[in-house]
N, C-alpha and C positions, 0 to 999 in steps of 0.2 A: 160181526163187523167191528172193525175197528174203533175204538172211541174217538168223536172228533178232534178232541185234542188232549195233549201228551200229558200228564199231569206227573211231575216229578214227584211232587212231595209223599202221592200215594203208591208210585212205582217203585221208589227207592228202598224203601225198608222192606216191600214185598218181597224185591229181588237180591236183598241183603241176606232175609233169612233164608231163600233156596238155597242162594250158596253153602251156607251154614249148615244148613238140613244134608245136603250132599256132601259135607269135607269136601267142598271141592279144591282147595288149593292146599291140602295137604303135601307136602315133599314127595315127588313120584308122580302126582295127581294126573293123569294123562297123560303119561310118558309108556310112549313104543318101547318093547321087548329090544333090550341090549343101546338105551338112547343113551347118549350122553348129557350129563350134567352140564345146569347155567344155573350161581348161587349167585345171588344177592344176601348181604349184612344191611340190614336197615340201618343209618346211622340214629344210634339210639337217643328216643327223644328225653329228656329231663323229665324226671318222674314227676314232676310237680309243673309240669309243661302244659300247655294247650295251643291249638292249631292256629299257627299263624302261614304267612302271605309263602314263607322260604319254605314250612314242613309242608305247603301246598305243591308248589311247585315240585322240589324233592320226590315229594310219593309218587307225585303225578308220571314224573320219568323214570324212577325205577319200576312203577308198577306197568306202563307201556310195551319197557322189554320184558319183564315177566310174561304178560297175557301173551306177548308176541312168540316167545320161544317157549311157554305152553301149547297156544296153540300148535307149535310145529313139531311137538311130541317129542320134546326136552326133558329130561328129568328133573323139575325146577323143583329148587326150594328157595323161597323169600325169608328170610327169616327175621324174626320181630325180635326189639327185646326194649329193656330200659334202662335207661343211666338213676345211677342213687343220686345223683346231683348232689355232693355233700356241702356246700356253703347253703346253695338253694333251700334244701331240703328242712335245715335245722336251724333256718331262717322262720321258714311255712310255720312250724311246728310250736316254734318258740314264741313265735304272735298269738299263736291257737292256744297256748299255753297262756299268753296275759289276757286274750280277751276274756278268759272262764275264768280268770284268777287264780289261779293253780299257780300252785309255785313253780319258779323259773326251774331252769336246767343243772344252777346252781345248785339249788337248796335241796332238787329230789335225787340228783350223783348221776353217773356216768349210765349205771345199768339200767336206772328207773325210766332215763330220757329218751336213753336207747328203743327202749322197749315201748315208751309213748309212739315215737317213730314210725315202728312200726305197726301198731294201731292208725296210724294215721294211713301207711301206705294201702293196710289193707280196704281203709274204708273212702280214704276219697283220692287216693293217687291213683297216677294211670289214665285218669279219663282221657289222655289225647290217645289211647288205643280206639276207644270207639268211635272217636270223632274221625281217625283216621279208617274207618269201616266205611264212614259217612264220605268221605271220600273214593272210596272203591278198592281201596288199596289191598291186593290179594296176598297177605303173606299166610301163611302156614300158623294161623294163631293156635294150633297145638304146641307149638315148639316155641312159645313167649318166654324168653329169658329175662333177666334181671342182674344188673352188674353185684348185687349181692347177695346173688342166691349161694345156695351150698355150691354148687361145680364150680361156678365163676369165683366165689369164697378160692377154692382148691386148685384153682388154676394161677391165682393172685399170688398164694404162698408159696406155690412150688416156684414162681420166677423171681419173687422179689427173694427168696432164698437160692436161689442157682445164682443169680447175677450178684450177692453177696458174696461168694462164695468164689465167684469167680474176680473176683475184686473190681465188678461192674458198676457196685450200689455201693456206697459209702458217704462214711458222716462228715462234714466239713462247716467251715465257718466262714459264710460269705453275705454277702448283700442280697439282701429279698425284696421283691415288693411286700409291704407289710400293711395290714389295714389293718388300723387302730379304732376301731367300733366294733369288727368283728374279732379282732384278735388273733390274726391268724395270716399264712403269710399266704398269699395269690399268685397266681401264674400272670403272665403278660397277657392271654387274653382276658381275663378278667380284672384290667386294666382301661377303662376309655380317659382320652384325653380330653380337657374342657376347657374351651379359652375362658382365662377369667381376668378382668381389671384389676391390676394388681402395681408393686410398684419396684424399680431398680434402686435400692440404697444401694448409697457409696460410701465405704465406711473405711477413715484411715486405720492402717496400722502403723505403730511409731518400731522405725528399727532400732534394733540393739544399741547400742550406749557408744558414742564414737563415730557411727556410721553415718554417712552418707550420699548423695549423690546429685549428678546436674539433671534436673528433668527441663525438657524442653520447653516452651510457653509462648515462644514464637518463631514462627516460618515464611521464608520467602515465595514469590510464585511458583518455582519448583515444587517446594515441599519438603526443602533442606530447611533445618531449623537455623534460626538465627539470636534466639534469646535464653539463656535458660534460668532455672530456678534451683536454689539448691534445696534440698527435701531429706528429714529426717522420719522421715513415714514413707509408706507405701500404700495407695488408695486400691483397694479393691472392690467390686459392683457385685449384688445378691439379689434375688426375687426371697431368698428365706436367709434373715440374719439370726433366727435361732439356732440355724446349724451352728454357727461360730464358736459357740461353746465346745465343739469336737474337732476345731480346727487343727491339721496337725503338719500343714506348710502352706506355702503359697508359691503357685508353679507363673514363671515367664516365658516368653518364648526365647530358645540360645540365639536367635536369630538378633532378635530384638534389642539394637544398641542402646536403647534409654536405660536399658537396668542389666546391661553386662559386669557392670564392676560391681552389685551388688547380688550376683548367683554364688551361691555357698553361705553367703552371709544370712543374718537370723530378725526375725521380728520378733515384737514383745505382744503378745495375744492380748488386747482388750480385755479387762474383766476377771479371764481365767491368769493372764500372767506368761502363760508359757513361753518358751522359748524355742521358734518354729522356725525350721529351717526353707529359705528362698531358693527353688531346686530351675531346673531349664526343664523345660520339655515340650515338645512339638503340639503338645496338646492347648496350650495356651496360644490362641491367634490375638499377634499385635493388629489388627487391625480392628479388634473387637472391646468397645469399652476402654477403659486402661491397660488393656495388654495383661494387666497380673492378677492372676486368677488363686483366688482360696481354693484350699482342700479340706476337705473331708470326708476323711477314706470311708467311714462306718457310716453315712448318710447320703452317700452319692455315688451314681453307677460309673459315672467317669471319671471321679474324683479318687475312687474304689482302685480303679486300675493303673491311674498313674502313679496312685500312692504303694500299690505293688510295685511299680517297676521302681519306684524311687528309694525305697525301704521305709516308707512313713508309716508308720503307726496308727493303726484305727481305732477310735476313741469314740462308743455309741455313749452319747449323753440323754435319753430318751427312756423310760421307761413302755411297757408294751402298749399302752392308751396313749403312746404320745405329749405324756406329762415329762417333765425335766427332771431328770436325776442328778444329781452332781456331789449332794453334801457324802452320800457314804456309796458313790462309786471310785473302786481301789482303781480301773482302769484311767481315771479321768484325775485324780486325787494324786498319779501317779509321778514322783519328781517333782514335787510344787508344795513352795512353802511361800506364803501371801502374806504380806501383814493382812489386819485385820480390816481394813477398808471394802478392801475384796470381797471378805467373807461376808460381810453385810448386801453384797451384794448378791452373792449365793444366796441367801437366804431369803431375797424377792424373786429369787429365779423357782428355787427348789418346787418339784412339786405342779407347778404352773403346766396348764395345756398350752403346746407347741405358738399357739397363736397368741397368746396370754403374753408368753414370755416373747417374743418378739418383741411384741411394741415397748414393752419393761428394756430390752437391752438396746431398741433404737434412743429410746428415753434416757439411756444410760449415756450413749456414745456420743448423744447431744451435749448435756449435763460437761460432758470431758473436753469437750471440743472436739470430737473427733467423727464426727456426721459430718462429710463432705458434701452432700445434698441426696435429695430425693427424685426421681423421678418418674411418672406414669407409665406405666408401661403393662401392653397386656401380652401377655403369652401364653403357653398353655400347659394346664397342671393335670397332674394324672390322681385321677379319680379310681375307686374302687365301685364297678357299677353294680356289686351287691348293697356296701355300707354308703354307696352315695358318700364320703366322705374323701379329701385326698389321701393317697397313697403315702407314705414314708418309709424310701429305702431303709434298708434297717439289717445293720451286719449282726447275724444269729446263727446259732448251732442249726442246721438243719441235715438230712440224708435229702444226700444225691444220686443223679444216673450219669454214667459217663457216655454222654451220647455220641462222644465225637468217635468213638472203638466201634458204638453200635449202627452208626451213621457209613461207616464204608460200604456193607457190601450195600447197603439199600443204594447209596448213589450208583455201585456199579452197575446196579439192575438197572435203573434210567437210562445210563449212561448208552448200556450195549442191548438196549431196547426190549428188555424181557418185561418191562413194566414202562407203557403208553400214559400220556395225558393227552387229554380230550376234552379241550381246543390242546394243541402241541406248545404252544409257548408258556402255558403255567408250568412245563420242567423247568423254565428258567426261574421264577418264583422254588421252586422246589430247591435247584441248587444254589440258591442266592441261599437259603436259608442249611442247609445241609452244610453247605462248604464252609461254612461260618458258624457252625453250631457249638451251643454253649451248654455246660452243664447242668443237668434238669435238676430243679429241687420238687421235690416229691413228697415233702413231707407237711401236714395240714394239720393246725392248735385247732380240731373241730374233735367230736365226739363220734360225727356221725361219719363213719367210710370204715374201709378196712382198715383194722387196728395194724400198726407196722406190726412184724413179727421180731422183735428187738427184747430182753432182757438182759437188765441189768446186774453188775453182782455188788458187793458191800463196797467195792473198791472202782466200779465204773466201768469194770470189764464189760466188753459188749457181747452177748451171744445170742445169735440169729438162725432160729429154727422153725420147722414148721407148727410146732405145739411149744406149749410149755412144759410138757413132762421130758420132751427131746431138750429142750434151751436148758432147763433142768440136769439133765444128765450128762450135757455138754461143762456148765459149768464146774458139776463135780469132781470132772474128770481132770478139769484145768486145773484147780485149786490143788486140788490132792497131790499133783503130779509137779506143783510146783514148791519148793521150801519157803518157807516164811512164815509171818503172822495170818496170813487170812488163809493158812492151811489149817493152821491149828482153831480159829477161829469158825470154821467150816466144818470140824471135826465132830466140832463141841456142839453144833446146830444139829445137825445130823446124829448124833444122839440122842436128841432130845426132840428130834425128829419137827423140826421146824422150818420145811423149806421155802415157806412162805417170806419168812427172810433173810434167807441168799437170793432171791431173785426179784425184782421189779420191774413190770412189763413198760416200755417206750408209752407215751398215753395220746404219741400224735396218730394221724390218721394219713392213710396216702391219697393225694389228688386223684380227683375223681378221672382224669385222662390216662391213669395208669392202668386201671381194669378194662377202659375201653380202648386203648389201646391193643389189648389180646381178644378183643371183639370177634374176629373174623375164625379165629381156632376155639378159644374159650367157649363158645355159644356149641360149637360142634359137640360138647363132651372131654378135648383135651385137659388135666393129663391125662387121662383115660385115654386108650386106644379103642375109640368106640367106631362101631362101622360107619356113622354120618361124618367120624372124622374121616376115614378115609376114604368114601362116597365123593364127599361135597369140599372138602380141601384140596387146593387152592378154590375161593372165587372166583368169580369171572372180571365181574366189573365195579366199581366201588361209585355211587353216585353220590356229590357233595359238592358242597359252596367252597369258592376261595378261600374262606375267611379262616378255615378250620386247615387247612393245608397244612398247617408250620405244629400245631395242637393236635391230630389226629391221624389225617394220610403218614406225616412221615413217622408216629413213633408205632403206628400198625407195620407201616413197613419194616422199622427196626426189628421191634419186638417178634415180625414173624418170619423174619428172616436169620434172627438167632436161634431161635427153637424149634421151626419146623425144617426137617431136613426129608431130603427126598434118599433113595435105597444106596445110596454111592455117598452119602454123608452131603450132601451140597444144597446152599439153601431154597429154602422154598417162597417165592412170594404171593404173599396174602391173597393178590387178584394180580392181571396183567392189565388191566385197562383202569383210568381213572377220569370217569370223566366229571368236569369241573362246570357246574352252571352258571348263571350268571345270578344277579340279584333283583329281586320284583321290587321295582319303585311304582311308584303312584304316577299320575296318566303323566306329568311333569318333569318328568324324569327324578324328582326328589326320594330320598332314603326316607321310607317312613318311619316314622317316629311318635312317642306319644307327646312329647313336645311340641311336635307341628302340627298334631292333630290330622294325621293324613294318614295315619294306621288304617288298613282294610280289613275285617273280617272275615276268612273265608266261608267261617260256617254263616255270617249273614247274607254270605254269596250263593253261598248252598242252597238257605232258604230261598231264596229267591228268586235264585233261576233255576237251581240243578246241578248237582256236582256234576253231571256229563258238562253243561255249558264252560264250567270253570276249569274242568280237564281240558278240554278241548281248547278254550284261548290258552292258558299257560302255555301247553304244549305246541301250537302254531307261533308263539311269539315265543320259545324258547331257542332263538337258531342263537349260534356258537359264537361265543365270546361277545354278544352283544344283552345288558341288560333286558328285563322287561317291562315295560311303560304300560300297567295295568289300569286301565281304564275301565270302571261296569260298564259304559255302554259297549264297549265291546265286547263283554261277556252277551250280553244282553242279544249282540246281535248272532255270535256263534251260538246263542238259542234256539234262533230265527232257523237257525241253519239245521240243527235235530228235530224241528219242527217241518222244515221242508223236509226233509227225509220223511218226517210220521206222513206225513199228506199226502208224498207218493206214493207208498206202501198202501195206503187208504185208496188213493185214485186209483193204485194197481187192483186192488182188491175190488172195487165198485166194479171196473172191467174184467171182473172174472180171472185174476189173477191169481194161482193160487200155487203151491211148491209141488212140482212135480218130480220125481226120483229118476221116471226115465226119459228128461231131456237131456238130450247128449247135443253140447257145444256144435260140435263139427258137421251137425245134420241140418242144423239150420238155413235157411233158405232165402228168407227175406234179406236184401240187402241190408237196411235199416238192423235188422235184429246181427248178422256178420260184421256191422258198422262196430255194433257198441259190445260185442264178443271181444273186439280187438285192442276196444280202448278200455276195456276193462283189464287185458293181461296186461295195457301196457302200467295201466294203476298199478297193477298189485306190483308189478317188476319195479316201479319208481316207489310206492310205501315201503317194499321190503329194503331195498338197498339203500335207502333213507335210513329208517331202521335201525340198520347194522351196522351204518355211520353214523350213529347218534347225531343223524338231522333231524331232530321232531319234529322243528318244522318245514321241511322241507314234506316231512310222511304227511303230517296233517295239512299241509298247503295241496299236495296232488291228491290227498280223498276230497276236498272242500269242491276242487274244480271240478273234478268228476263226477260228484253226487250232485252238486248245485248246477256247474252248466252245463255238462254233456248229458247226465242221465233227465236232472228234471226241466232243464229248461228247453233243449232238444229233442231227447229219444223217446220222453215220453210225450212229448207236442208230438212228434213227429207220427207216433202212433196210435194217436187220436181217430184219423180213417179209417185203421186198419179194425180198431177196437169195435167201427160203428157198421164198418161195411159190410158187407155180404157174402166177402170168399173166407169160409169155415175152417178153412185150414190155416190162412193164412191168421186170424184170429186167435184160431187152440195155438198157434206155433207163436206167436205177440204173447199171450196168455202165457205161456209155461216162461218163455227167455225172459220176461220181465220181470216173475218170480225170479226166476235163477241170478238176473245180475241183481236183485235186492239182496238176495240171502248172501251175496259175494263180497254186497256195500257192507252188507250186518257184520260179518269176519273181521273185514279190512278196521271197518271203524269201531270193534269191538276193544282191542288195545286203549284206545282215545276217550270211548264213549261207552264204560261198558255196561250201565243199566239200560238205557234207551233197548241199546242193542240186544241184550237178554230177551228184553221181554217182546220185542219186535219177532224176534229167531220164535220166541216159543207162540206166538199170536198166529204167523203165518205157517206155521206149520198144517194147518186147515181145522177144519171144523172137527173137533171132538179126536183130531189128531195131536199124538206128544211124538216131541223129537227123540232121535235115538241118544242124543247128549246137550247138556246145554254146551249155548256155544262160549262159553270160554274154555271149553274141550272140543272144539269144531275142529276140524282140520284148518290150519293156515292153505289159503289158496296157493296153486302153484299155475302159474304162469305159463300156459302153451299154444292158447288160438292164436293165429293172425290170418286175416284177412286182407293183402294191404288194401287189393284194389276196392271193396267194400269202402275201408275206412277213408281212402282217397276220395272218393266217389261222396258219401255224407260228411264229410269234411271241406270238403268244393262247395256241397249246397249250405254247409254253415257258414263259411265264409261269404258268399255271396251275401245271402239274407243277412246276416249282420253286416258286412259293408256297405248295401243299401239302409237299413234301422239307422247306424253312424252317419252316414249323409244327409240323413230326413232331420235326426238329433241336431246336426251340427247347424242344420240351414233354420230352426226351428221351422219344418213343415206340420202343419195342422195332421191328425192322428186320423182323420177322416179321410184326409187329401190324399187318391188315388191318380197315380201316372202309370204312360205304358212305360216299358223296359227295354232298350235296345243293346244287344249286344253286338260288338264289332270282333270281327276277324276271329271268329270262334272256328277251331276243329272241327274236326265229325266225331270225336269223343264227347265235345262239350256241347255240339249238337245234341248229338241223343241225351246227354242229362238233361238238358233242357224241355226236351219231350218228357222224359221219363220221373220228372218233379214239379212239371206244369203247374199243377192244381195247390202244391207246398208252395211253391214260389211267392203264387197270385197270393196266397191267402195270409204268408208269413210277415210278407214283403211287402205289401198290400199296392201290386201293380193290377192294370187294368188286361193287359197283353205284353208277349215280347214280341221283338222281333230282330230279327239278322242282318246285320248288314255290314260293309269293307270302310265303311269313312264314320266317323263318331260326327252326330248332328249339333249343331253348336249350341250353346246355352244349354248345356249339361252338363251336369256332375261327374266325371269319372272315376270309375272304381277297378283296376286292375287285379281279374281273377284269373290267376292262371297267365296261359297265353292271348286269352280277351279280355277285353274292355268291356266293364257293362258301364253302362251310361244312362243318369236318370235327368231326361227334362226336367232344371228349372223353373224357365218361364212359369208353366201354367199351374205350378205350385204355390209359389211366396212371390213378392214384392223385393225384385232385388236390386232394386234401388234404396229402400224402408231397410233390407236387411245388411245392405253392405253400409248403410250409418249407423247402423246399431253397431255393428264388428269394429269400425273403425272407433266409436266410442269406448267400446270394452277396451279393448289394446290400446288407447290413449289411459284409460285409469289405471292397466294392471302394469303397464311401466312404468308410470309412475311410483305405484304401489314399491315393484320390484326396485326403480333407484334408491327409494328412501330406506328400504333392510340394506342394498349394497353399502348405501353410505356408509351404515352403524356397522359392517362386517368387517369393511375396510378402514375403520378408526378403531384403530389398535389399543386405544387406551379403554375403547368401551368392551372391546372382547377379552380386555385383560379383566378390568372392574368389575363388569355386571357380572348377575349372578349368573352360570355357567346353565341353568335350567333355562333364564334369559335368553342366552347365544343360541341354545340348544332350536330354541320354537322358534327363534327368526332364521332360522339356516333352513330348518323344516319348510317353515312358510315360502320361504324363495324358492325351494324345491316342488311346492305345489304353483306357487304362481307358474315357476318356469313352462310349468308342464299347461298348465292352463292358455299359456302364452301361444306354445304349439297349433292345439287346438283352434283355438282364435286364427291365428294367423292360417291355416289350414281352412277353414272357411270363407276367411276372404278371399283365397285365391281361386276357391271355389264359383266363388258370385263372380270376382272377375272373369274368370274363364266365360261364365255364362253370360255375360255382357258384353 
């Protein structure tokens, strides 16, 4: 017998190691003679990762369609693997390193820290593989890759060497983001912004010797100026006046009549002295501030670009920590000859971190007079969310990828629909970033990731190989082949057999997005031509959060649409489908955070209720393009709901319920049992093409309705006589279909829910019987009974009975209080049901008698089923004078209630202001009133009637 209740905590690992004892989700695992392939690529998680709210959801819907198209005898592989996370990583390691006191990363060199590394990985990295077991998540954990193992090592070199090669990858000198704690430069998403209080100096600059011009200082009610001032300066406004030291123009807009006769002409730089040319450019809006905007090409993304288009000069005054360089940089030093006043002032700068020196040079431009004022202002500064410290653009040597060459065919594939989003409007997120795409920097000041494959020669030459005995031979061949000094200087080395220096290896590392970018081929075995590559390449579907869209979907798409080509040369895309989830916020709809203190645990969800209950909500509130508003008590209650399931399986079992082999669908007899035959195919036909339209919830909303209300709260009520009565057939034939639509629920909800359902499948298999497969290799159901007129038939008596329960609910009738039932203008098909569900009726419905008749008796309730009226006397129920003041109360509070959310809906300044979580729960609220309202007012007219 079943145990009375379901106990997760001792289920779960039981049915963790079957799997495991069986390889059950190895690649193949269940897959029909000649089936075809459906591959999933995990997106890999940070090897220094653990399970949160997003990798819950994620597993939960990639591992759905796995179980789904295992079951249906797909040749599946899941396949697992892990990111080296290189900032992450040698973040973890370098703390693990101070807390023992071991010397830093510094003091023990490149190869010692390396090699700490990876003691670390083998000894505590990875743990979110098992936590994601504890999850359910079926991949193929024979086939666990790692972004730095030897293949994926060999797949790294062979591309960032072809796409050199092809003049794809190349070194240039541009703007980064730069974190100045870790030293290294970051990609944009490892960038957050953070409003911070901060302030707008206005700081003049005096123009050139001679100059100047009429600025305005007063205007009529138009907004035509009428006063002006004449000005030997030019004010310009900063959130960072340390940049000013790298100032190298100051752009206005040509538009902009206040400083037309002053575009070509020059300012004199504060401090530094220079002489900086006053340029036009669209980029500078007059109506913003002063109109005249600083540059600084080597510390500003937009300052970067105009100063390109203008031909200004980029001038980094910044050492790599963000300290101030100036005394012995040639770049900054360059055309400037200062009395000595200046220099004194260089030398309170030199040296100084960025925020040091600011207030030193607002202190300065006070001191001059030249501090026009200060003002509060908050904005928002971009953060480096490893070093928690801010960002500081920062123009450096870095290697590049030229995305916008590797960016065409992947748009074309969106374009002419050989590669799907799912919800469809994040293609437009996709081309917003595609069509506008900027060159990758790829290259990381970390230790830990793939070493570039770069050597250097005495003279700076670059040669890019896959070894250094190849970068080696390449060099030699330059040199040799070319006349000069560093032939003969090469000669002499190589006699004396030194090749250690002719050549010095690059010592950066490539972002960690560049290896998982080849995720989906790499993992296969490519460069190798291994049979899983040509098995299981292309994917099918690629499952992932927006956020990574611009960082991962497009440069997989790039990357495997240069290199993998199909037998006709033409590219290959990585998967054809991408579908895009949404983001699990807390019950408020807020982003959790550890800030707000509103981070969920999944594994403390685990504990607690059951990775089935947590699959299972995810997955119901996963429908498309709408967040999820994760609530525990909702978890708590899809509990409730695996719980009903064990109960009837239990209740099936007490009645002799047990899995029979030769009940055959179609021979079934009992109406009741051809009832729920029908509405069981119609499940499986609504979970499967759910399914396959990535509705999860729409799959898990029609198993919820059919296991909770058709199967337990009707078919098994409904077969309660049959269980107790006395015709023997009709019993053994209750007996076998009950089984048979349990073990159909166990399949269906095996995707959703699949430990419950394991060990369900293998319990009912009978006493001292084993099944011939577990069932995450059951066969997926296929869809073929109907019955309609059956299902018509117990579908009439459900509606009846529940529209009478709704009347009694609505009237608040006592639970006890029995009335007769009359139905009007009934058929002679609605006749005979009536006969022929008598005894369900009285007992469900809890009348006394029916009876028939052509006019509806007054002071009744009516309930339209069908082409009759059934009609429940009032009167001798309730007090319906007591009840129609009660109704008339309610409906006076809840309009009220509902005027006072309109009001704040409809004051536009409150749904602008408050916080948007705010607006979110009173739009909500109005939406249950509204429906409350319904109801209400549906009772009164009720009691009216009946009065």
């Amino acid at each position: 017998m079943l145990e009375k209740t379901y106990d997760s905590a001792a289920v779960e690992p039981k049915i963790a190691a079957k799997w495991d004892e069986a390889d059950a989700f190895r690649a193949g695992a269940n897959a029909k003679p000649g089936a075809e392939t459906f591959t999933i690529v995990i997106p890999p998680p940070n090897v220094t990762g653990s399970l949160h709210m997003g990798h819950a959801l994620n597993n939960t819907l990639q591992d759905v369609l796995v179980r789904f198209e295992r079951m249906r005898g797909k040749d599946v592989l899941w396949q697992p693997g892990m990111d080296h996370a290189g900032i992450a990583t040698q973040m973890v390691v370098e703390r693990k390193l101070m807390e023992q006191q071991l010397p830093g990363r510094r003091e023990m060199g490149r190869e010692a820290f390396v090699e700490k590394i990876w003691e670390w990985k083998a000894e505590s990295g990875g743990l979110i593989f098992n936590q994601l077991k504890r999850l359910g998540a079926s991949c193929d954990w024979s086939r666990e890759r790692f972004t730095m193992d030897e293949g994926l090592s060999a797949a790294v070199l062979e591309v960032f060497v072809t796409l050199y090669k092809e003049g794809l990858i190349y070194k240039d000198k541009r703007l980064v983001n730069w974190d100045p704690k870790l030293l290294t430069a970051i990609s944009d998403m490892e960038v957050e912004q953070i409003e911070v209080k901060g302030n707008l100096w206005h700081l003049r600059y005096p123009l050139e010797e001679g100059v100047t011009y009429e600025h305005p200082v007063a205007f009529d009610e138009e907004g035509n100026p009428t006063e002006f001032e004449t000005r030997d300066y030019l004010t310009v406004a900063t959130t960072r006046p340390e940049t000013m030291l790298g100032d190298t123009g100051v752009a206005v807009n040509p538009g902009d009549e206040r400083y037309k006769a002053i575009i070509g002409k020059h300012v004199i730089l504060p401090i530094v002295g220079r002489r900086i040319p006053i340029v036009a450019d669209d980029y500078a809006d007059p109506t913003a501030g002063t109109g005249a905007v600083k540059l600084t090409p080597a510390h500003d993304f937009n300052d970067f670009e105009v100063g390109k288009r203008r031909g200004l000069p980029a001038i980094n005054i910044m050492n790599v920590d963000a300290t101030i360089n100036i005394r012995e940089n040639e770049d900054f030093l360059e055309g400037l000859d200062h009395p000595a006043a200046l220099h004194g002032a260089w030398d309170r700068l030199e040296g100084q971190d960025r925020i040091a020196a600011r207030n030193i040079i607002v202190e300065i431009f006070e001191e001059a007079g030249l501090l026009d004022r200060i003002e509060p202002h908050k904005h928002m500064v971009p953060h480096g969310d490893r070093g928690g410290v801010p960002i500081e653009p920062r123009l450096t040597e870095q290697w590049w990828v030229d995305n916008k060459t590797l960016a065409q065919p992947a748009i074309a594939s969106v374009r002419e629909g050989r590669t799907r989003f799912v919800p469809k409007n994040w293609e437009n997120t996709y081309f917003q970033w595609m069509e506008n795409i900027q060159p990758w920097c790829i290259s990381r000041q970390l230790w830990w990731g793939h070493q570039i494959p770069a050597w250097y020669g005495p003279d700076g030459q670059v040669f890019v190989e896959k070894s250094e005995e190849e970068a080696l031979q390449a060099a030699i061949q330059h040199y040799l082949s070319h006349e000069g000094p560093m032939k003969a200087y090469v000669e002499d080395l190589l006699e004396n057999f030194k090749p250690g220096e002719i050549l010095t290896r690059d010592e950066d590392v490539l972002d960690t997005w560049f290896s998982s970018a080849l995720w989906p081929f790499s993992t296969l075995g490519w460069p190798e031509q291994t049979p899983e590559l040509a098995r299981y390449y292309p994917t099918n579907v690629l499952v992932t959060g927006f956020d990574i869209i611009p960082f991962w979907v497009v440069r997989m798409m790039q990357m495997g649409m240069h290199f993998m080509k199909d037998e006709d040369g033409n590219p290959v895309e990585p998967f054809h489908t991408v579908y895009i989830h949404a983001l699990v916020r807390d019950k408020n709809g807020q982003k959790m955070s550890k800030s707000k203190g509103n981070v969920i645990d999944p594994l403390e969800l685990i504990d607690e209720y059951g990775a089935d209950a947590l699959r299972f909500t995810l997955a119901i509130m996963a429908a498309q393009g709408r967040d999820v508003k994760l609530d525990p008590a909702r978890i708590a209650g899809y509990r409730n709901f695996g719980t009903k399931l064990w109960n009837a399986t239990r209740f099936a079992e007490m009645n002799g319920a047990v899995s029979d082999p030769h009940f055959i669908p179609e021979a079934a007899e009992l109406t009741i049992n051809r009832w729920i035959l029908t509405e069981l195919a119609r499940a499986e036909r609504d979970v499967t093409e759910a399914i396959e339209a990535y509705r999860f919830n729409d799959a898990a909303g029609a198993l919820y309705r059919f296991v909770w209300n058709q199967v337990c709260d009707w078919y098994l009520e409904l077969l309660k006589p049959v269980f107790s009565g006395a015709d023997e057939g009709a019993k053994k034939e209750a007996q076998a279909c009950s089984a048979y639509i349990l073990e159909e629920i166990y399949k269906l909800l095996h995707p959703f829910m699949p430990f419950m359902t394991e060990e369900l499948w293998a319990h009912t298999a009978g006493e001292g019987v084993e099944r011939d497969s577990l069932i995450c290799h059951a066969e997926w159901p296929a869809p073929s009974y109907a019955d309609d007129a059956a299902a018509d038939e117990i579908n009439w008596l459900i509606d009846l009975v529940s529209g009478i329960r709704s009347v009694r609910a609505e009237m608040n009738v006592p639970p006890s209080a029995i009335a007769p039932l009359v139905v009007v203008k009934a058929n002679g098909l609605t006749r005979e049901r009536l006969v022929r569900h008598d005894a369900a009726i009285k007992r469900l419905a809890r009348v006394d008698g029916i009876s028939l008749t052509q006019e509806a008796p007054r002071g009744a309730a009516q309930i339209v089923i069908g082409e009759a009226t059934a009609c429940l006397p009032l009167g001798a129920l309730i007090d319906l004078g007591a009840e129609k003041t009660r109704l008339e109360k309610a409906i006076t509070k809840t309009e009220g209630e509902m005027a006072r959310i309109n009001g704040k809906l409809s004051n536009e300044k409150f749904v602008a202001n408050a916080n948007p979580e705010v607006v979110t729960a009173e739009r909500d609220r109005l939406e249950e009133l509204t429906g409350q309202m319904a109801s209400l007012r549906t009772a009164l007219s009720r009691v009216a009637e009946a009065t």
